[in-house]
N, C-alpha and C positions, 0 to 999 in steps of 0.2 A: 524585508520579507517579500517575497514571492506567493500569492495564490494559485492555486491548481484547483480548478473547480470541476467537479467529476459532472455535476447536472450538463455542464455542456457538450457533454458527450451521452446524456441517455439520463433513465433515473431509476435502470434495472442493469445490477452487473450479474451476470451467469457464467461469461464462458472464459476459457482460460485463453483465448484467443484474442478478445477484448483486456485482458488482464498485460498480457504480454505488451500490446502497442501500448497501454497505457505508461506501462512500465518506463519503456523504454521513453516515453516523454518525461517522466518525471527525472529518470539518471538526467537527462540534459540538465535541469534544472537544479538538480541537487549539486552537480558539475561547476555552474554557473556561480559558487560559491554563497550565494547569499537562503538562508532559512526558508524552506517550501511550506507552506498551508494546503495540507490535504484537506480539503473543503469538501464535505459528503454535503453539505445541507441543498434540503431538497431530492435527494437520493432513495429509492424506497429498499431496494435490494441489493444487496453485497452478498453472493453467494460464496462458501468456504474456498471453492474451486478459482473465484476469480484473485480474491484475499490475497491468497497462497500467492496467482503470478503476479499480482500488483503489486502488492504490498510486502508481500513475506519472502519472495525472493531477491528483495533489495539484497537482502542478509547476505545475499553472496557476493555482491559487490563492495558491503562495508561490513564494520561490524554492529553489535545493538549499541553501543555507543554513539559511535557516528552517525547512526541512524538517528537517533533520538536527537542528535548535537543538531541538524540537519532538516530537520521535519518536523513537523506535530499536525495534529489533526484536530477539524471544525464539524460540527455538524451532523456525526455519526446519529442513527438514531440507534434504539438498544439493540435491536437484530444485528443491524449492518457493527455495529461495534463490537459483539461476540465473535460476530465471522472473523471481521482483522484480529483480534484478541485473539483468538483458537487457533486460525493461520502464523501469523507469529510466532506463537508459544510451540508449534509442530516444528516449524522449520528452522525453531532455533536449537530444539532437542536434535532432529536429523544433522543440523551442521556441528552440533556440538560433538556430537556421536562419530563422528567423519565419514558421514553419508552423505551422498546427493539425490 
């Protein structure tokens, strides 16, 4: 297993701009074959907006299977854990729907 610690990058996520570079660090790593630790702990804000590009547009690169096969998450507190929870659950309804 792999950790991914988001504190070392801030301990406020807001913008989908930050969400995006994140992102795209974690594809390497999920790539990389071995199980990613999304590690919030320490983290105070996960905004819905960042969720969605961090986290919930992995969905288009795999499916929620592979997702899950592939990742898990440390450390959410209850905020930041509703935000990926609600982002998820939208972008998996939009992909399901065959929307982008």
């Amino acid at each position: 297993m792999v950790e991914f610690r988001f504190i070392e990058y801030g301990t406020d996520f807001g913008t989908r701009e930050m969400g995006r570079k994140l992102r795209e660090k974690l594809l390497l790593l999920i790539h990389g074959g071995e199980k990613v630790v999304l590690d919030f702990t320490g983290v105070n804000v996960v905004s819905n907006s960042f969720a969605d590009e961090c986290i919930a547009k992995l969905l288009m690169e795999m499916s929620l299977d592979e997702l899950k096969q592939h990742t898990t998450f440390r450390g959410l507190n209850p905020m930041a854990e509703r935000s990926v929870l609600v982002a998820l659950q939208r972008r998996y309804k939009v992909l399901k729907e065959g929307r982008l």
